[in-house]
DSSP file (Angstrom, degrees, kcal/mol; ACC not computed):
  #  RESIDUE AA STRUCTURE BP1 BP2  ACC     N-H-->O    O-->H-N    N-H-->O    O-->H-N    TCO  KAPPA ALPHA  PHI   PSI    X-CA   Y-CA   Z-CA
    1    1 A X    >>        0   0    0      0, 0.0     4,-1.3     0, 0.0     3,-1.0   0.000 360.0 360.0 360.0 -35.4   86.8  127.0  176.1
    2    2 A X  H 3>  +     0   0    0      1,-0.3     4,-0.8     2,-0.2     0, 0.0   0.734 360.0  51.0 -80.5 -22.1   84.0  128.5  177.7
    3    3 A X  H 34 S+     0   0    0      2,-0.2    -1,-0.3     1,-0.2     4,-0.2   0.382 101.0  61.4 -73.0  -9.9   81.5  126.4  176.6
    4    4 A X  H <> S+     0   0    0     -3,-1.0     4,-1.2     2,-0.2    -2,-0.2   0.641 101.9  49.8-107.0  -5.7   83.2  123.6  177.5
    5    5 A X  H  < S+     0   0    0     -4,-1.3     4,-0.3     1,-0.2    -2,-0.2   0.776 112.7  58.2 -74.2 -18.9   83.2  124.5  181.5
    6    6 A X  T  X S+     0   0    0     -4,-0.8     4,-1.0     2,-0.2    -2,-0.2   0.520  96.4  47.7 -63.9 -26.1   80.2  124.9  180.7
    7    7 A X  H  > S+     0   0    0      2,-0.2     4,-2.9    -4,-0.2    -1,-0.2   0.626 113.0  55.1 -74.5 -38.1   79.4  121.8  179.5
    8    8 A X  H  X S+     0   0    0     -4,-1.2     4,-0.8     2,-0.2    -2,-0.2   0.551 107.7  47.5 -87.3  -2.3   81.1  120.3  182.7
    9    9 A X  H  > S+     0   0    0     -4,-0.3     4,-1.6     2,-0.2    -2,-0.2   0.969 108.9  53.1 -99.2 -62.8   79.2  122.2  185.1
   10   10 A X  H  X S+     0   0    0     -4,-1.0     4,-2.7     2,-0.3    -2,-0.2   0.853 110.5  48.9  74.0 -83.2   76.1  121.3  183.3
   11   11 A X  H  X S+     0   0    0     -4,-2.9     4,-3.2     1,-0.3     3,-0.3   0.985 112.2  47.6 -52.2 -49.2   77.2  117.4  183.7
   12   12 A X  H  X S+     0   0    0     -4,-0.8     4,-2.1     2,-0.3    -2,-0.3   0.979 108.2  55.4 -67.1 -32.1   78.0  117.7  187.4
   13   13 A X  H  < S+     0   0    0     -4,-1.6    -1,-0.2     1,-0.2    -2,-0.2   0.919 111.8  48.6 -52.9 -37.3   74.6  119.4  187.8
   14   14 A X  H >X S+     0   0    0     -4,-2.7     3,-2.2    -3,-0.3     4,-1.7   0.970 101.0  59.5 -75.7 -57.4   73.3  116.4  186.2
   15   15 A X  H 3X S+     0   0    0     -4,-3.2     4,-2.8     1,-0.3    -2,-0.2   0.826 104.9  53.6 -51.7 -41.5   75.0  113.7  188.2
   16   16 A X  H 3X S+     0   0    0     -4,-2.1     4,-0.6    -5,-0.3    -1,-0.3   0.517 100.7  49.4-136.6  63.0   73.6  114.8  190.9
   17   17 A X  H <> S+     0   0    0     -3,-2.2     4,-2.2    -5,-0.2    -2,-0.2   0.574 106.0  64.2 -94.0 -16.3   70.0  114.9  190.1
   18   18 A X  H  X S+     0   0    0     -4,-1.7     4,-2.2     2,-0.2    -2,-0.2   0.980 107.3  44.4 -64.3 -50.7   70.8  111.3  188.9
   19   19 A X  H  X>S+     0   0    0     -4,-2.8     4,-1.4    -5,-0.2     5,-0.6   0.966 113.4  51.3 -59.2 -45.2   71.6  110.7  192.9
   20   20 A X  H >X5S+     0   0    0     -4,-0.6     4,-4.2     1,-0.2     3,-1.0   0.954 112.2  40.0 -56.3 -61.4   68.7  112.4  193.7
   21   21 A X  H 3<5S+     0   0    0     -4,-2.2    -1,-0.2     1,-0.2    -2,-0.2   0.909 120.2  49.7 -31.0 -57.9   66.2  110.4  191.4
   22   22 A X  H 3<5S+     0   0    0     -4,-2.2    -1,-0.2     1,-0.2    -2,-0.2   0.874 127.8  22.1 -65.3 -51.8   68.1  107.3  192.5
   23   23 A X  H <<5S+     0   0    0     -4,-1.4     2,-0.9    -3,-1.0    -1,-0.2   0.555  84.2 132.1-114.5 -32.7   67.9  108.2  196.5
   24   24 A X     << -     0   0    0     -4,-4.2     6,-0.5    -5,-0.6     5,-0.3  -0.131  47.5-150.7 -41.5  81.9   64.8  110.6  196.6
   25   25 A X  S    S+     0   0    0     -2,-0.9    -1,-0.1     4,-0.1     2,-0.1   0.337  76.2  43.7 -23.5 -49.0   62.4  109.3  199.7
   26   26 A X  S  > S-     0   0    0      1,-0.0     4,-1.0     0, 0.0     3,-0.2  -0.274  88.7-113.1-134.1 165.4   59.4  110.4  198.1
   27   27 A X  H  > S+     0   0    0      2,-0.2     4,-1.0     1,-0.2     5,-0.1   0.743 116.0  51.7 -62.6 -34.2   57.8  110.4  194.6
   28   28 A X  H  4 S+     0   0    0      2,-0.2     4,-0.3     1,-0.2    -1,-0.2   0.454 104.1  55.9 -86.3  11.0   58.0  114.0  194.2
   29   29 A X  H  > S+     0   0    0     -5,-0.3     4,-2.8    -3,-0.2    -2,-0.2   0.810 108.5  48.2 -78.5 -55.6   61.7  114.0  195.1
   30   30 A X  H  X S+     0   0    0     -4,-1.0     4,-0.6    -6,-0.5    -2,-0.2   0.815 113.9  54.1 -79.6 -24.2   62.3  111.3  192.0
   31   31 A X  H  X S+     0   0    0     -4,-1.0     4,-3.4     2,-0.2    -1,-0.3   0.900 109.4  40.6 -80.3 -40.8   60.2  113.7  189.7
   32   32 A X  H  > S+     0   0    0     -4,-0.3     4,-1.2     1,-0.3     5,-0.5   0.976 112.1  53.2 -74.2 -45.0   61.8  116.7  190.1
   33   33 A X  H  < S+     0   0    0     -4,-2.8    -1,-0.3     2,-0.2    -2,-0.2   0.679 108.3  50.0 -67.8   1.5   64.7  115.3  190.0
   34   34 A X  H  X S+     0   0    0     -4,-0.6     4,-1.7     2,-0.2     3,-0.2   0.923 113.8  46.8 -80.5 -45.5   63.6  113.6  186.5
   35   35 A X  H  X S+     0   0    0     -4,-3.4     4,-2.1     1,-0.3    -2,-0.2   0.632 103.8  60.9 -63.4 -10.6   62.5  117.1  185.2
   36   36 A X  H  X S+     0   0    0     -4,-1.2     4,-0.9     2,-0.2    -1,-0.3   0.619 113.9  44.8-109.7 -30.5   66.2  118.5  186.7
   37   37 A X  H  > S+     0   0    0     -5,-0.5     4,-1.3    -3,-0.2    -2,-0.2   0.886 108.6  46.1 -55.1 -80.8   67.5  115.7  183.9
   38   38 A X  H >X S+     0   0    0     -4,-1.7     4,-3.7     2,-0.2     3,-1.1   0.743 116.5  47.5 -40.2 -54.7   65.6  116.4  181.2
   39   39 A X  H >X S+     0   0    0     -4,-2.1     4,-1.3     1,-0.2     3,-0.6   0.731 118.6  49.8 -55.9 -87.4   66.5  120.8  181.9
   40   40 A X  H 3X S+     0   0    0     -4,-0.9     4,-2.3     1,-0.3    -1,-0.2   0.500 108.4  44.1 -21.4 -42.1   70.2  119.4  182.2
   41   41 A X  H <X S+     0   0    0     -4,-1.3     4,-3.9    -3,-1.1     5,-0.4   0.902 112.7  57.0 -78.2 -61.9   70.1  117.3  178.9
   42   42 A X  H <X S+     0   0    0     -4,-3.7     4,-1.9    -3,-0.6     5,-0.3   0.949 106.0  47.4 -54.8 -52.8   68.5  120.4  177.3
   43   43 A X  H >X S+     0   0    0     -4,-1.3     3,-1.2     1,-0.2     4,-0.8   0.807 116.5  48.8 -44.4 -92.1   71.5  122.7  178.4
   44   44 A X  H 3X S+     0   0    0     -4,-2.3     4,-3.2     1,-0.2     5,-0.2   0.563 111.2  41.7 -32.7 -47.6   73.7  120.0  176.9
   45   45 A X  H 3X S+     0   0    0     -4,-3.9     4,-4.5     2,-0.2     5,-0.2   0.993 119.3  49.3 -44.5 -61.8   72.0  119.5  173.5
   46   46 A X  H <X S+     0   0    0     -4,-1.9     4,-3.0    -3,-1.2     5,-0.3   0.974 121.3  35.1 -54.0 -63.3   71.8  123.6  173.5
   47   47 A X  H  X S+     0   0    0     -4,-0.8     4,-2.1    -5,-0.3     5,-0.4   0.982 119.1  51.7 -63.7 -43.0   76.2  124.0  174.6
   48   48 A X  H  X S+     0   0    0     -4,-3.2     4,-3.5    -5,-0.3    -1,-0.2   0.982 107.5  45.2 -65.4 -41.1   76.9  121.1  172.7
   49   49 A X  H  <>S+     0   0    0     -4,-4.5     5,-2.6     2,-0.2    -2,-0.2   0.976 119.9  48.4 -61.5 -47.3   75.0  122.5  169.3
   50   50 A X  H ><5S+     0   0    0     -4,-3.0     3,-0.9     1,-0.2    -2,-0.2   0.862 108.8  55.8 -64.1 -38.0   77.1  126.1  170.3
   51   51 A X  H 3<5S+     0   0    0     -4,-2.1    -1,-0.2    -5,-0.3    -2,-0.2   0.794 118.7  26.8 -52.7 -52.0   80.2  124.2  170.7
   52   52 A X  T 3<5S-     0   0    0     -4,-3.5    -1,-0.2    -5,-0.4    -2,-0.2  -0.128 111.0-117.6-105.7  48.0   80.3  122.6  167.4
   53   53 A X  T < 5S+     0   0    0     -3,-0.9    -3,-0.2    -2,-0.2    -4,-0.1   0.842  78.4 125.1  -7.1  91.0   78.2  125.5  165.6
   54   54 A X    > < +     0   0    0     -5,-2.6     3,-2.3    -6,-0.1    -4,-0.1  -0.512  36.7 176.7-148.1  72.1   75.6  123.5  164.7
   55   55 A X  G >   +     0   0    0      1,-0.2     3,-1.4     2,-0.1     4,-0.2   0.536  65.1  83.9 -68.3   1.2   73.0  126.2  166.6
   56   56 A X  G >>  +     0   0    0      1,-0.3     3,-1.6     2,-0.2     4,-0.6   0.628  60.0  87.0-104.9  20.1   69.9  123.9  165.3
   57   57 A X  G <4 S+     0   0    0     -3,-2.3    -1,-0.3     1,-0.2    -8,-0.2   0.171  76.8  75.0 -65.4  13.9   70.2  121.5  168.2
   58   58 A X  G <> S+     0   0    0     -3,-1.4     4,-3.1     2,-0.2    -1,-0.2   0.686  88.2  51.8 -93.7  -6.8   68.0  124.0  169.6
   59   59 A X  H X> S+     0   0    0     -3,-1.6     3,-2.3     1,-0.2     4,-1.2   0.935 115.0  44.1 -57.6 -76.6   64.9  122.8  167.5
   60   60 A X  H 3X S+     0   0    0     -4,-0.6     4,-0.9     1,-0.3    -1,-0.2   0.776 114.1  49.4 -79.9  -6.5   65.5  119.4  168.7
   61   61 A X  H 34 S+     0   0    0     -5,-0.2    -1,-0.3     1,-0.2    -2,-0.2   0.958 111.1  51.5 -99.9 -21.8   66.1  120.7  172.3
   62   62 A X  H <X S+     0   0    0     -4,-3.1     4,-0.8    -3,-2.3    -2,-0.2   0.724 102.5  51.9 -40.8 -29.5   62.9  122.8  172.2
   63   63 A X  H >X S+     0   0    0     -4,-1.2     4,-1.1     1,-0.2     3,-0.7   0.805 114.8  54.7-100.0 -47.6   60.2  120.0  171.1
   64   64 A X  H 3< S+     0   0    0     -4,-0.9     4,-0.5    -5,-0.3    -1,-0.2   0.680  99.6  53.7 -81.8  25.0   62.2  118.2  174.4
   65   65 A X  H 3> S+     0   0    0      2,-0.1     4,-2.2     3,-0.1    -1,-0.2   0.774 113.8  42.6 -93.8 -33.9   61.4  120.9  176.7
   66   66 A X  H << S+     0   0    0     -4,-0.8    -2,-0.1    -3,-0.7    -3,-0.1   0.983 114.4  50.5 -66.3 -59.6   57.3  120.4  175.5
   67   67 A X  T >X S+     0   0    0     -4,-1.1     4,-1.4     2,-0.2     3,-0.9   0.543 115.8  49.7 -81.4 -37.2   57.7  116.3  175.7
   68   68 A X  H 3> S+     0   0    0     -4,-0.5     4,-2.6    -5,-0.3     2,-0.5   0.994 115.5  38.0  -9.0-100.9   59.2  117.3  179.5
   69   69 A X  H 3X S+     0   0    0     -4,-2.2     4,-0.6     2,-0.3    -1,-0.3   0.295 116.0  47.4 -50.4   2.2   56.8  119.3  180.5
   70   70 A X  H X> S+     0   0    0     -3,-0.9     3,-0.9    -2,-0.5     4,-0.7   0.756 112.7  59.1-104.0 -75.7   53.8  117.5  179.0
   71   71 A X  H 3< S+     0   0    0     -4,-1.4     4,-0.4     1,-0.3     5,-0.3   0.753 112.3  35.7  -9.2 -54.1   55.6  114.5  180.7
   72   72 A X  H >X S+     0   0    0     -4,-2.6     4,-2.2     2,-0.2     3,-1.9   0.997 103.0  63.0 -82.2 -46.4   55.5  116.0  184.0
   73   73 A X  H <X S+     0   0    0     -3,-0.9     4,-1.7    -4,-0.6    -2,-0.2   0.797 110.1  51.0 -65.9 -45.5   52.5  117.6  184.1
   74   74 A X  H 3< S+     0   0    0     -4,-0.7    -1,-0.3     2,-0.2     4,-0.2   0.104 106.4  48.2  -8.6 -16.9   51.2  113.6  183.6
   75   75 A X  H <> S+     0   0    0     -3,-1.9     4,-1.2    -4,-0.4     3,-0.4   0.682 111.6  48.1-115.3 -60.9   52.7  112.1  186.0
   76   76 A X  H >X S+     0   0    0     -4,-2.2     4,-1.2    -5,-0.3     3,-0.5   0.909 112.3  54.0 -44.5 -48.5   51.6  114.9  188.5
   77   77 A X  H 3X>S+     0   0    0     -4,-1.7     4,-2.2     1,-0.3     5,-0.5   0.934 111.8  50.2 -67.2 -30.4   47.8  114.4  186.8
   78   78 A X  H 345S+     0   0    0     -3,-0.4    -1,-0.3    -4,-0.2    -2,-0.3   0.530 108.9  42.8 -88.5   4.8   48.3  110.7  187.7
   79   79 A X  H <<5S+     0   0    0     -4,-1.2    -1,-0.2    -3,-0.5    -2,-0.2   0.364 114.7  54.3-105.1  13.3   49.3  110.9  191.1
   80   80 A X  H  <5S+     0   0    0     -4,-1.2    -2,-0.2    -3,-0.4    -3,-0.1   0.938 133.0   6.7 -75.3 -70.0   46.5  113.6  191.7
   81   81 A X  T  <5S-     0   0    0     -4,-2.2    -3,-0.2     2,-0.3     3,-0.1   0.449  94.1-116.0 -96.5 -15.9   43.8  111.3  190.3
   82   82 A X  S   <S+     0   0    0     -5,-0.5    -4,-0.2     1,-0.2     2,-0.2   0.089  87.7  49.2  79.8 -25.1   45.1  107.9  189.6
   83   83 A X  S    S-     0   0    0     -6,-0.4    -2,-0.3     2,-0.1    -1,-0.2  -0.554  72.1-129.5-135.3-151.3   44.6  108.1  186.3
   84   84 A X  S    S+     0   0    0     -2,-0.2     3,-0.1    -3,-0.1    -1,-0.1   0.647  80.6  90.2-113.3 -29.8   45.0  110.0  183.1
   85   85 A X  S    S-     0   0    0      1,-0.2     2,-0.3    -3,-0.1    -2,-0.1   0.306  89.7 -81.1 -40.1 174.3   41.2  109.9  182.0
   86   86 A X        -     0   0    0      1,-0.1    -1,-0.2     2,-0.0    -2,-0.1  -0.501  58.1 -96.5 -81.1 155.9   38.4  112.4  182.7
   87   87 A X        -     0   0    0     -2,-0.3    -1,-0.1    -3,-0.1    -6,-0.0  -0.228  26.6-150.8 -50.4 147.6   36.8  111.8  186.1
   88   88 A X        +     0   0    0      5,-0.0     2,-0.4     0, 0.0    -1,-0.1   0.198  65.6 111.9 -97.4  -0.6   33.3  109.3  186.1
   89   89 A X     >  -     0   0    0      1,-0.2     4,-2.6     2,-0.0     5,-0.3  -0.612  54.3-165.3-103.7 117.3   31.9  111.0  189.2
   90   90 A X  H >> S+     0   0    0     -2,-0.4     4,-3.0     1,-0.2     3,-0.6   0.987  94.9  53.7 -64.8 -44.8   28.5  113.3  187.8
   91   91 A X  H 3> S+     0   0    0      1,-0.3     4,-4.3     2,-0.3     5,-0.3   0.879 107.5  48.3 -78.3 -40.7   28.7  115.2  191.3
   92   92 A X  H 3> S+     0   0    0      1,-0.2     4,-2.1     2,-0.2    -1,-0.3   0.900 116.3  44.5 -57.6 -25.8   32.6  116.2  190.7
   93   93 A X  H << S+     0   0    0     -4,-2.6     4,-0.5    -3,-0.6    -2,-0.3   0.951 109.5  57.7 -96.1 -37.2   31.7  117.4  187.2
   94   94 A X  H >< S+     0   0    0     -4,-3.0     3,-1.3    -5,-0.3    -1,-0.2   0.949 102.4  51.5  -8.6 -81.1   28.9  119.0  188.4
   95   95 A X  H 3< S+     0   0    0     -4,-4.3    -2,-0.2     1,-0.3    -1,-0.2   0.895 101.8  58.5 -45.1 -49.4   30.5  121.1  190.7
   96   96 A X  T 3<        0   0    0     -4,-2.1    -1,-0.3    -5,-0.3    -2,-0.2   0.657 360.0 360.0 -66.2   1.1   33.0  122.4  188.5
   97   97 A X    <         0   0    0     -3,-1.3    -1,-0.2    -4,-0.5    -2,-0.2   0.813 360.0 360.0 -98.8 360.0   30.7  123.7  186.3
């Protein structure tokens, strides 16, 4: 029982990061609110695997916490830089060294 209020708090948490994404002025509005899915779907996977004891929907909900976070952290390097590549610019790589 408890897992399944849990499950419904979890969906409404999700619904509305869906509005957010959908509504979010900005690009870093719609991003967080993509990464506020993806943590949402991972609580589900995780209550749903506890709910029907089957606890090793937390492998599969681990390897989508990396592909999330590599996923954002990409999206962030491409609206930093424009692209995903290394930089062409001698002076910038210069400097950083």
């Amino acid at each position: 029982m408890m897992f399944a209020v849990a499950i419904l708090a979890v969906l409404a948490a999700l619904a509305l990061a869906v509005v957010r994404a959908l509504a979010g002025p900005t690009a870093f509005d719609r991003l967080l609110a993509v990464n506020s899915i993806g943590t949402s779907a991972i609580m589900l996977l995780a209550l749903f695997g506890f709910l029907t004891d089957r606890p090793e929907f937390l492998d599969i909900g681990i390897t989508y916490v990396l592909l999330n976070m590599i996923g954002t952290l990409a999206v962030l390097k491409f609206f930093r830089y424009g692209a995903l590549g290394h930089a062409q610019d001698p002076e910038r790589d210069e400097a950083l060294r």
